[in-house]
N, C-alpha and C positions, 0 to 999 in steps of 0.2 A: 440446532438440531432438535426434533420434538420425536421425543417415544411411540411409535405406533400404540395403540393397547390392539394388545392381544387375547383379549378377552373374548370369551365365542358368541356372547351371549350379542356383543353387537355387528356382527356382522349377517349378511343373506344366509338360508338354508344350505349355498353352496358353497360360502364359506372367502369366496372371492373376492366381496363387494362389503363395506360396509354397511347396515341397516340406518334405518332412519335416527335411532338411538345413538347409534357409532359416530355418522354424522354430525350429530349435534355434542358430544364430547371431542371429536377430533377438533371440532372449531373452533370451541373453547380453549383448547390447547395451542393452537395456532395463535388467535388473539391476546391469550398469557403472552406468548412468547414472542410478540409484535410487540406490545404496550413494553416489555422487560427493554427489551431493544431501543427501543426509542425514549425510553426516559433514563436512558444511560447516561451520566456527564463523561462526556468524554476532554481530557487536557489536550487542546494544538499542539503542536510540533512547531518551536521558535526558535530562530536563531537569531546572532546580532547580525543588525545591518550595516555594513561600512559606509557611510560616504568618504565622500574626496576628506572635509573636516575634521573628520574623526582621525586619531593618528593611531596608526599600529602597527606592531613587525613588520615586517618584507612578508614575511609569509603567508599575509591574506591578500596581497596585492599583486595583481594582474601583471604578469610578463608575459608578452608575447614576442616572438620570433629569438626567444634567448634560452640555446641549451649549454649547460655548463660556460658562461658569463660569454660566450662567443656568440654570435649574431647570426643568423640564418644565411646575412648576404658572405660573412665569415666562412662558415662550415661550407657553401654553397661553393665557392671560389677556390678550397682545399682540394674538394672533392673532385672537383675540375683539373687542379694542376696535378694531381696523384693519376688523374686516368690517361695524363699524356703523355 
């Protein structure tokens, strides 16, 4: 975010418009605050990566079609004999 100036001295007689003086400080202010921006070091965002190699808990590794240690074709075949 950059400060308006609100200064009278630089804007039109009507008070609307920036003058030619206002102009050439606004943009100054803008260019600070471009150069600020971009010479920022900013740190990545890293996580570890698992391969298949790496060894680790259960907890990072992929289960599909298993809720609470029963199998989808499990629950699927329950839920079938309970609705007949």
């Amino acid at each position: 975010m950059i400060d308006v100036v609100n200064d009278r001295n630089l804007y039109t007689r009507h008070g609307q418009h920036l003058n030619t003086e206002g102009k050439e400080n606004m943009s100054k202010k803008i260019v600070s605050a471009t150069e600020h921006v971009l010479s920022k070091k900013v740190e990545p965002i890293t996580g570890k990566w698992y391969t298949d190699k790496t060894s680790d808990t259960l907890d990072h590794q992929p289960v599909q079609g298993m809720i609470d240690n029963n199998t989808e074709v499990e629950i699927n075949s329950t839920a079938i004999h309970q609705m007949d």
